[in-house]
matplotlib code that plots the C-alpha trace (Angstrom):
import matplotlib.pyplot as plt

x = [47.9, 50.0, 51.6, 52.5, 54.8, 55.0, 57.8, 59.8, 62.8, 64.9, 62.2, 58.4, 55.6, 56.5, 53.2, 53.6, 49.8, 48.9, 51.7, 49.5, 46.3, 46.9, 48.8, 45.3, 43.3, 45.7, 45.5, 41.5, 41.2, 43.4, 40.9, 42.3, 40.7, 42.5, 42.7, 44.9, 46.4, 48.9, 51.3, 52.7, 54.7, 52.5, 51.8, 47.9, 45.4, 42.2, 43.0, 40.1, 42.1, 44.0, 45.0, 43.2, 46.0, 48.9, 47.5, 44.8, 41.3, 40.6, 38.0, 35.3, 35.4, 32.6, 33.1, 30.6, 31.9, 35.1, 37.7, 35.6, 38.0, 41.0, 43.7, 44.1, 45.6, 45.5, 42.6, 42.5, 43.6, 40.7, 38.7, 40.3, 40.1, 36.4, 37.4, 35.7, 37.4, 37.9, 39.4, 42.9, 45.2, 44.2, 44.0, 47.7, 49.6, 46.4, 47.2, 51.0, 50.1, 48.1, 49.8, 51.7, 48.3, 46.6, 49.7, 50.2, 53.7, 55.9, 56.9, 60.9, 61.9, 62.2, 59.7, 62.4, 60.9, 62.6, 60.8, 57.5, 56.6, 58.0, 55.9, 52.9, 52.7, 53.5, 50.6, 48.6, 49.3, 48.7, 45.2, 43.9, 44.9, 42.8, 39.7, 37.7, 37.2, 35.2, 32.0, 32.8, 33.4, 36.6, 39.8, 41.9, 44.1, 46.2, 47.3, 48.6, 50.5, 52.0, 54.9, 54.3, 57.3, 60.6, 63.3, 66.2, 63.6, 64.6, 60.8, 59.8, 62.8, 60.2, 57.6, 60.8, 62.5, 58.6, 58.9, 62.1, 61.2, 57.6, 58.9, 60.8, 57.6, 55.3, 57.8, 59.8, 58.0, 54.6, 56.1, 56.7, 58.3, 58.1, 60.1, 59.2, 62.3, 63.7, 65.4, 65.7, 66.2, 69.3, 70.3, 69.6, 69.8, 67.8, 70.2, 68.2, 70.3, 70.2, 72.4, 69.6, 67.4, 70.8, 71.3, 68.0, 67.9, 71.3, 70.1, 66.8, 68.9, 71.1, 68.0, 67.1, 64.8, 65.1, 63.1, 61.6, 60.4, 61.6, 58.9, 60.9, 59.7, 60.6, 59.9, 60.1, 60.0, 62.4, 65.0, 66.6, 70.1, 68.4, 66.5, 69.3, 71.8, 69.6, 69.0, 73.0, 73.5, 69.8, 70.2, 66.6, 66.0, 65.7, 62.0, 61.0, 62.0, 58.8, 59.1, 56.4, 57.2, 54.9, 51.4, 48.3, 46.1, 46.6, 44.0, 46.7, 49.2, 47.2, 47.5, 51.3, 52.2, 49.8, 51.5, 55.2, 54.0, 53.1, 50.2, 52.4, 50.2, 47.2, 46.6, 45.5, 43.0, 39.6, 39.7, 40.3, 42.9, 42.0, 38.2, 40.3, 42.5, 39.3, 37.5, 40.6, 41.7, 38.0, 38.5, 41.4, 41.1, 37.8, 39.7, 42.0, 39.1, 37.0, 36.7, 33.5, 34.3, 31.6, 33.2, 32.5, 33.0, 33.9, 33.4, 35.9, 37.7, 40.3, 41.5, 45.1, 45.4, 43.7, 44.3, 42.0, 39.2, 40.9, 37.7, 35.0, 37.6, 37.4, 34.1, 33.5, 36.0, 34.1, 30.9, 32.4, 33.7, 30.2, 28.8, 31.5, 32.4, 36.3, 35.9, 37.4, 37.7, 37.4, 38.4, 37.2, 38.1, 34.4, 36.1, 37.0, 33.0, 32.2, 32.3, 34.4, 37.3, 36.4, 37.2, 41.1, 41.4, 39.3, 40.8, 40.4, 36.8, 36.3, 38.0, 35.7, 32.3, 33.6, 34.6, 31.2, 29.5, 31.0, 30.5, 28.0, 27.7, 28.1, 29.9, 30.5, 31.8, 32.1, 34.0, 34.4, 34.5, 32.9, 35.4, 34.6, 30.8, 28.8, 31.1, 29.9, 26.2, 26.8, 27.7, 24.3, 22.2, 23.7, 23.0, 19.3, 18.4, 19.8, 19.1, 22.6, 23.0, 24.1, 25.2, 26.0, 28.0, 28.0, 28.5, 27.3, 24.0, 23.7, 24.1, 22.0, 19.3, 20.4, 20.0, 16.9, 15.8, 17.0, 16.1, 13.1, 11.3, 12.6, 14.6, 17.6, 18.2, 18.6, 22.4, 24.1, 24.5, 27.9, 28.9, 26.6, 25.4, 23.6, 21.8, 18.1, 17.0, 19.4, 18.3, 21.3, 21.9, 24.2, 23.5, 22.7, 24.9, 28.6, 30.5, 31.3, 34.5, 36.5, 37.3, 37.6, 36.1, 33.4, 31.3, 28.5, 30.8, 31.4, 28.2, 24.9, 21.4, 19.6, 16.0, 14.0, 10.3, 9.1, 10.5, 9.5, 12.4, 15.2, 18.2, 16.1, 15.9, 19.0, 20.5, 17.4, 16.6, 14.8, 17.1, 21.2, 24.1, 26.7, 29.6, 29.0, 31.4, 29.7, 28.7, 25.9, 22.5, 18.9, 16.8, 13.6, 11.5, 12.0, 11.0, 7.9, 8.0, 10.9, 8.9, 5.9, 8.0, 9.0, 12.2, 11.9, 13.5, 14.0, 14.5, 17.1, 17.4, 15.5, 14.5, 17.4, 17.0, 19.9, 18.5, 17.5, 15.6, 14.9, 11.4, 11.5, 15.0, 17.0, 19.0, 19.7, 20.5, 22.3, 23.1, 24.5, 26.4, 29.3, 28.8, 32.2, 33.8, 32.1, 32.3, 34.4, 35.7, 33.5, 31.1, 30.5, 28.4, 25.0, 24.4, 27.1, 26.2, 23.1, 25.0, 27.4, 24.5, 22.5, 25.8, 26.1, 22.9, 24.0, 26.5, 25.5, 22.7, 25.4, 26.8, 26.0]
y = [21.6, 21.8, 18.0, 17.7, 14.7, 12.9, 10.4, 8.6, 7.3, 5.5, 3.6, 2.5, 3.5, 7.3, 8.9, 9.5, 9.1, 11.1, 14.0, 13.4, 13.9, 16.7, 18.5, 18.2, 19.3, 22.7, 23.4, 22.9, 25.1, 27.8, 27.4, 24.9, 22.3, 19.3, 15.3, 13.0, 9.4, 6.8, 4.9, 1.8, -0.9, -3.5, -5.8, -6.1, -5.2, -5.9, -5.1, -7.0, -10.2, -9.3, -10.9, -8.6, -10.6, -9.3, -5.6, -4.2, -3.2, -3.0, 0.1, 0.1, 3.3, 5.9, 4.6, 1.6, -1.2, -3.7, -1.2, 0.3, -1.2, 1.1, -0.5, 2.2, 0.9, 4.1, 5.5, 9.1, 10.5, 11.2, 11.4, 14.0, 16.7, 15.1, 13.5, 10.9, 8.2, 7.3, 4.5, 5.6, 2.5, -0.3, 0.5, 1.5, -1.7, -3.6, 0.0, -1.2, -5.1, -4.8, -2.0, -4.4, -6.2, -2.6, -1.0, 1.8, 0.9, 1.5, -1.4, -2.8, -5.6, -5.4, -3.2, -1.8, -0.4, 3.0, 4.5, 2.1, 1.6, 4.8, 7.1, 4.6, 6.0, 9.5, 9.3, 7.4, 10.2, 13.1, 11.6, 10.9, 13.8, 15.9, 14.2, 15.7, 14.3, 17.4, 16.9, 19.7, 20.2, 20.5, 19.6, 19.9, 22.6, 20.5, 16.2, 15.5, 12.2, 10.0, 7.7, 4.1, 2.1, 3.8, 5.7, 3.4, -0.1, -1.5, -1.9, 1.4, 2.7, 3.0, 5.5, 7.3, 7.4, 8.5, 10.7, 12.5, 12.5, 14.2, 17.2, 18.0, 17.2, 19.4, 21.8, 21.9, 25.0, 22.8, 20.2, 20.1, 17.7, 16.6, 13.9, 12.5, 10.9, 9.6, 11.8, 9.7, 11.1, 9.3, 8.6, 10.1, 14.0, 13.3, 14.3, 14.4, 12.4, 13.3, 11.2, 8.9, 11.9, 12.9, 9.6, 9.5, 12.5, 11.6, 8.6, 10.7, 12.8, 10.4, 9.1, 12.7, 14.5, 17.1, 17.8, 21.3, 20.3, 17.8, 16.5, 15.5, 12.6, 12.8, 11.6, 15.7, 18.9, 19.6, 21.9, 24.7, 24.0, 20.2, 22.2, 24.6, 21.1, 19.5, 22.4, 22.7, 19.1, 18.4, 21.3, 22.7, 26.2, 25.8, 27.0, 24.1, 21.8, 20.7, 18.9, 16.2, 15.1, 12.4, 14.2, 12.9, 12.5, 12.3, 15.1, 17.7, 16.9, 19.6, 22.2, 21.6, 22.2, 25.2, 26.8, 26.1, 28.1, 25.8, 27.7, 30.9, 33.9, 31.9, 31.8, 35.6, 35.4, 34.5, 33.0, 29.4, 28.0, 29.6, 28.4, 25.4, 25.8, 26.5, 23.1, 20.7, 22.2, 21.7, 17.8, 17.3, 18.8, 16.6, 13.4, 14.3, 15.0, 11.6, 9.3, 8.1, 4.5, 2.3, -0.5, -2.1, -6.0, -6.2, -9.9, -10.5, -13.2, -10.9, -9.7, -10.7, -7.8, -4.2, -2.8, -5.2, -3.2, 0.1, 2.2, 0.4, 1.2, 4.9, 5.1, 3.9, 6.5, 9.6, 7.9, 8.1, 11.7, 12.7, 10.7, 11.9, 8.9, 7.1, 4.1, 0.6, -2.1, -5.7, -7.7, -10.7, -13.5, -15.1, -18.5, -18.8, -18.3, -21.5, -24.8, -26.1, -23.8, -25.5, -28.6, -27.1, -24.2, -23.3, -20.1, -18.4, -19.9, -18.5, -15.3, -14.5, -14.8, -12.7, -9.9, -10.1, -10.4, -7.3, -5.2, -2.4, -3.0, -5.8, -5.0, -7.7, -6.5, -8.0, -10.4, -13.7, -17.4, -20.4, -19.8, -18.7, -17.8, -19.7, -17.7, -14.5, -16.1, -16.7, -13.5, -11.8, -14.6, -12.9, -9.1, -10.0, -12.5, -10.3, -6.8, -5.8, -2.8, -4.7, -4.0, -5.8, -4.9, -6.9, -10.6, -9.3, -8.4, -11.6, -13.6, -11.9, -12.4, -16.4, -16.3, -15.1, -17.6, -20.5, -19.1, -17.7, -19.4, -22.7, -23.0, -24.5, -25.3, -21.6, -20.9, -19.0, -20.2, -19.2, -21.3, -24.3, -24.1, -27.0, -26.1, -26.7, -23.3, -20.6, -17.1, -15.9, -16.0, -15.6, -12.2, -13.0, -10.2, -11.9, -14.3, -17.3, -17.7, -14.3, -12.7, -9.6, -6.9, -8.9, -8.0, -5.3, -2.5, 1.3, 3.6, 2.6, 4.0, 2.4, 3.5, 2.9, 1.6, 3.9, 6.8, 5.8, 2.9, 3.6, 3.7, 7.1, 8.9, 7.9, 9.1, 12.1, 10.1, 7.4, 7.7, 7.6, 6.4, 4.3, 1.9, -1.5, -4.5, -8.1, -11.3, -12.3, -11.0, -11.9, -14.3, -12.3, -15.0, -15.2, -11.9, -12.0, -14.8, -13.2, -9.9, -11.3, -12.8, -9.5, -8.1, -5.2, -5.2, -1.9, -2.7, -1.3, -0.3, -3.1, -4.1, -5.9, -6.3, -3.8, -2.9, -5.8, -3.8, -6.1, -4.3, -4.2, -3.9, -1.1, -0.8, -4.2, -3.2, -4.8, -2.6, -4.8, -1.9, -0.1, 3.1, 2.9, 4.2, 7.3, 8.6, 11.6, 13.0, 15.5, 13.9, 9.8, 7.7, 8.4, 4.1, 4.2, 7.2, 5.3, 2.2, 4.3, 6.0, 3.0, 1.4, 4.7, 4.1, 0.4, 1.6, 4.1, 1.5, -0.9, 1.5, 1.9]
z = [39.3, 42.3, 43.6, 47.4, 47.8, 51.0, 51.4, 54.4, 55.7, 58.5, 59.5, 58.5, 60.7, 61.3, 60.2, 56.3, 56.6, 59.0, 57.7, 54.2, 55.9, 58.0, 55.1, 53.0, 56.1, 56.0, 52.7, 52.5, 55.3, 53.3, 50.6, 48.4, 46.3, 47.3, 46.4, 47.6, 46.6, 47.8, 45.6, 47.3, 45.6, 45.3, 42.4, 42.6, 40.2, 42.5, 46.2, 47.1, 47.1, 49.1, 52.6, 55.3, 57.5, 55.5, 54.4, 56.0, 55.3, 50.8, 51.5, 49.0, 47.2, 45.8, 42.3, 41.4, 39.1, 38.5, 40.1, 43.4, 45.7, 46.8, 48.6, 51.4, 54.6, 56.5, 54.7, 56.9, 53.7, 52.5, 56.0, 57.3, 54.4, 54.3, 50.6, 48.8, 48.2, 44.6, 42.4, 42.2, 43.7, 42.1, 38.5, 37.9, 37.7, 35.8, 33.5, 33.5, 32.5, 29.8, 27.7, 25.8, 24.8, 23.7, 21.7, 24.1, 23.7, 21.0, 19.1, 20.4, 21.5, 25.4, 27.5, 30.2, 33.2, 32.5, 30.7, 30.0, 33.3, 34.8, 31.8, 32.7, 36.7, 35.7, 33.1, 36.3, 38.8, 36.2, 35.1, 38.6, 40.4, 38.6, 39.3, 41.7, 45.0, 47.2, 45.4, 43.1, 39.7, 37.1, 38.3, 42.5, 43.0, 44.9, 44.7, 48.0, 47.1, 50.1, 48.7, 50.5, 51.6, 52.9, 50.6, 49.8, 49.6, 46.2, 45.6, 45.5, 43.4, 40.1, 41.8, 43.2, 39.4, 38.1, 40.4, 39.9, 36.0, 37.1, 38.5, 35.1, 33.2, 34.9, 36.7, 39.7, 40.9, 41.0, 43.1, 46.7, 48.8, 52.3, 53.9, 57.1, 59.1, 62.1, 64.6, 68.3, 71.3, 73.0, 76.9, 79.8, 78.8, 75.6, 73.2, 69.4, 66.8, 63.8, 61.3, 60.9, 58.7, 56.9, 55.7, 54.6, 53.0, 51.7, 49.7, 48.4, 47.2, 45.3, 43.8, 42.7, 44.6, 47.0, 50.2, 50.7, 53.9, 57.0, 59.0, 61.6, 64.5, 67.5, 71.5, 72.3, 70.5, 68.3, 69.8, 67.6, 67.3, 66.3, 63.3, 61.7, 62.1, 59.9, 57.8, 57.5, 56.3, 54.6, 52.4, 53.7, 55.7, 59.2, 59.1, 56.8, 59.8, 61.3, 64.3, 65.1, 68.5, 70.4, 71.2, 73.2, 70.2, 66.5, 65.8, 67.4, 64.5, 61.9, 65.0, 65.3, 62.0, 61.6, 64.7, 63.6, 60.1, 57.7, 56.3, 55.9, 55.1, 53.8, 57.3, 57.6, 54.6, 55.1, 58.7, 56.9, 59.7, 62.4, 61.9, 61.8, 64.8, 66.8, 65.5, 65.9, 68.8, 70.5, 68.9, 70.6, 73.9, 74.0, 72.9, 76.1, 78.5, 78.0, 81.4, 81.0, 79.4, 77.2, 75.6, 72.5, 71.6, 68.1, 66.9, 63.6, 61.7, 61.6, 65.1, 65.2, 63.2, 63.6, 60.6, 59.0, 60.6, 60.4, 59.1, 61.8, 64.3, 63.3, 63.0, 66.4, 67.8, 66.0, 67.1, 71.1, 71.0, 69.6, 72.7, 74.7, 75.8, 75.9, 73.6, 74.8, 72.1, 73.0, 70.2, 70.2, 67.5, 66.5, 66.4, 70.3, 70.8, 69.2, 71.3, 69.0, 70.6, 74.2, 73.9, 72.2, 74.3, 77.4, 78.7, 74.6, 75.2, 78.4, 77.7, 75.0, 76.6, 79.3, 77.4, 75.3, 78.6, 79.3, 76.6, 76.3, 72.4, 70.2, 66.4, 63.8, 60.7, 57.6, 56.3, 53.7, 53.8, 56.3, 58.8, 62.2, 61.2, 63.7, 66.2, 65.1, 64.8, 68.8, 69.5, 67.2, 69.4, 72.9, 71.6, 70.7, 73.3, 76.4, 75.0, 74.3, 71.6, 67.8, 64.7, 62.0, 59.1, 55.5, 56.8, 60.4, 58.8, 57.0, 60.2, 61.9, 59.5, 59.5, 63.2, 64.0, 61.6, 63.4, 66.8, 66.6, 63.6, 64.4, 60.7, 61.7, 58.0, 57.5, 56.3, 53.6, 50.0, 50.6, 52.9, 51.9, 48.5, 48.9, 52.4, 52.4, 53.7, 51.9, 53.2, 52.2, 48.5, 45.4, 43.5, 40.2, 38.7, 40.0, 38.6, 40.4, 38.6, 38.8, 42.4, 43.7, 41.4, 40.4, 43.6, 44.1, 44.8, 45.4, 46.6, 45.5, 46.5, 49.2, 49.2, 52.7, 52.5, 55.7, 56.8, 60.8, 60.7, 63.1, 60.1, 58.6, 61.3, 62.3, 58.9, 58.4, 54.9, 53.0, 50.1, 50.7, 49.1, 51.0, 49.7, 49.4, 48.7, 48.9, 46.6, 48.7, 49.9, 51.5, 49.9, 49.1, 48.9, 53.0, 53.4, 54.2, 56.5, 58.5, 58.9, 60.3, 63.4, 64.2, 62.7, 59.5, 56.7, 54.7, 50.8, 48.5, 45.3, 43.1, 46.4, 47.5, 51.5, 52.4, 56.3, 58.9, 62.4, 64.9, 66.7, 70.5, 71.3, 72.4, 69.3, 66.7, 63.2, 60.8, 57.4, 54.1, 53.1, 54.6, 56.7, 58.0, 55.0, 55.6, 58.7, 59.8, 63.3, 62.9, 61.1, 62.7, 60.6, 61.5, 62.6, 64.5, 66.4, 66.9, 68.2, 70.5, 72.0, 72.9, 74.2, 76.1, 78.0, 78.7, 80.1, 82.5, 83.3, 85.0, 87.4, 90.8]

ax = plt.figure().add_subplot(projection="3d")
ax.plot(x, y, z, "-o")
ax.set_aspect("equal")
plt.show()
């Protein structure tokens, strides 16, 4: 097993992520088995409590059960390489916890963090990175591991110490190290600094590891008296600089590094890379070409922060270049839709209709809690009543469900258990499975098999199946003893797996589904999740309907 370690420093934000990602694509194009993880410095043990505000998106992993939540806030590091996402964040500091109460220490006094906690996470990153995450069997020949936080944050000074012990335990010939850094371009004739990347390389170097490889971020290409200064004072050959200046679109990051050498002479066997220098470089130049707009209204709880939507947000761009269309998000916070926010704030209120009025597609993903819901119940009401392309995610196909029940079958007692356990029509209900006590894990997670009752509903054709597994991550779902009476008004619903309701198809309208599961988690640039394809093309068509 071979352990690529990407780390950074200066400042937060540079692209570890995308470095990590790009780095797997490269070496799965040269023929490698590859996984990939991210250790960040967090004390959780269930990212699924975790504040969407503060942290992101929790993405529900492949793996079904108590820990098939991975807390991945840039999650491309397993899209790109086209991984599947297993549970490999979230166990390590529940791992860490309960030793003491399972003897996996050895008896003493105090439990230092050097070495309990440190042995714990090299013991963590040996045993996961050689699960398989390509759908193959037996173990990676290469963990690509991205190091979250910056070098020199007191936080992350135990994975950096597990980390310096690693490379002793299984070999510094197995290990590779990349450090992404800082080097700004400064007045007027844009001289390239580059004291901020020795000083980082300085301090992971006093904490004992050594880079084999600068990724270096810049404004503009990296000039080469830049790379053999840094290669003086970082103690790195000048070809192991890799510059990674500003570029129109993320996908041209793989390209760069494969043209500056990064594949060496792996690039000449096979065709690998340059099958993947043709593909990319098609992606990208596409991404650059797009004019023709079609905007999407995505209706959240969550908006103030984008991150907490990271994966629908992808999903809707690969959707758009496979339509061929240049995406424009309007994010719209569900709560400004209610008439509650007019009487408060009247320009939020106004401001909202007008950029759902405006959209071409409505999205509402999913979300938890009573907050904001009748918003995002307003905005499934527009979509169906005026023809506009929906979809509905988790909570989004819940409401939707709720909706049409109140509006076209006259129940206006229809609500969600969730949000009133006591409400007199609950078409939304508990699962009996969860507990009502214990957050987080306890929900329906990681992929499960949805089975379709006709293979003539829009989602199989959409997805060529009646049978498919997708990630799930909820507490709540349909009431089937509403079923019937929903379906004979008009809408279909397409049963799951012990025929849980997991599909809502509203018949009639130009595209209006709503999915209980996940396909976001899925999709791929090259490969966009086959509903929202369907969503992007309908909102396509809407769009080329309003021009002149």
């Amino acid at each position: 097993m071979k352990y690529v370690v990407v780390s950074g420093g200066v400042v937060s934000g540079l692209g570890k992520g995308i470095t990590a990602s790009s780095l797997g694509v490269l070496l799965r194009q040269s023929g490698y088995r590859v996984t990939s993880v991210k250790i960040d410095p967090y004390l959780n043990v269930d990212a699924g409590t975790m504040s969407p505000f503060e942290h992101g998106e929790a993405r529900s992993s492949a793996l079904a059960g108590s820990r098939g939540v991975a807390a991945f806030d840039t999650d491309i590091h397993t899209r790109w390489p086209d991984l599947c996402c297993k549970d490999k964040t979230t166990s390590l500091c529940k791992d860490i916890l309960e030793r003491p109460h399972t003897a996996r220490y050895p008896p003493c006094t105090s439990k230092p963090v050097v070495p309990h906690v440190t042995d714990a996470i090299m013991e963590w990153l040996e045993r996961v990175a050689h699960l398989p995450t390509d759908g193959g069997q037996g173990p990676p020949d290469v963990c690509v591991i991205e190091l979250g936080g910056t070098v020199g944050d007191i936080e992350s000074s135990p994975f950096v110490e597990a980390l310096r012990q690693f490379q002793f335990r299984i070999g510094r010939e197995n290990m590779c190290f990349f450090h992404v850094s800082l080097v700004p371009v400064i007045g007027v004739v844009g001289e390239e600094k580059t004291k901020p990347t020795q000083h980082s390389v300085q301090s992971l170097r006093a904490a004992g590891l050594t880079p084999d490889f600068l990724v270096c971020r810049s404004g503009q290409p990296l000039a080469a008296a830049t790379k053999r200064k840094l290669a003086l004072f970082c103690h790195v050959p000048p070809e192991h600089c890799i510059g990674c200046h500003d570029v129109s679109n993320i996908y041209r990051v793989p390209l760069l590094f494969e043209h500056q050498g990064l594949t060496g002479e792996r690039a000449t066997e096979g065709g690998g890379v340059k099958a993947l220098a043709a593909e990319w470089t098609s992606l990208a130049e596409l991404v650059d070409s797009l004019t023709l707009d079609v905007h999407i209204a995505v209706v959240g709880k969550y908006t103030e922060l984008s991150d907490a939507y990271l994966s629908v947000t992808k999903a809707l761009m690969h959707a758009s270049f496979a339509v061929e269309r240049k995406l424009r998000i309007m994010w719209i916070d569900s709560a400004h839709l209610d008439e509650t926010t007019l009487a408060s704030d009247r320009l939020a209120y106004d401001e909202a209709w007008s950029k759902l009025r405006r959209a071409d597609g409505v999205l509402v993903p999913g979300g938890f809690g009573i907050r904001a819901v009748e918003g995002k119940m307003l905005a499934a009401n527009y979509a169906r009543e005026n023809g506009v392309p929906y979809l509905g995610i988790c909570l989004g196909f819940q409401i939707a469900v709720i909706e049409f029940a109140r509006s076209v079958l006259g129940v206006k007692t229809a609500h969600s258990a969730e949000f009133d356990e006591k409400c007199a029509t609950p078409l939304i209900i508990f699962m009996p499975e969860g507990s009502r006590t214990q957050m987080g894990g306890t929900m329906r997670l990681g992929a499960r098999k949805t089975m379709l009752r006709s293979p003539k509903c829009l989602t199989a054709q959409l997805l060529g199946a009646t049978a498919f597994d997708e990630r799930h991550r909820h507490r709540y779902e349909v009431n089937p003893a509403y079923v019937q009476q929903l379906e004979a008004a008009g809408p279909a619903f397409c049963p799951g797996l012990g025929e849980r309701m997991e599909v809502f198809e509203l018949q009639g309208h130009p595209f209006f589904v709503g999915c209980q599961f996940h396909p976001e988690f899925k999709s791929r640039p090259m490969k966009p999740s086959p509903l929202f394809l369907g969503l992007l093309r309908a909102a396509s068509k809407a769009a080329t309907a309003k021009q002149p």
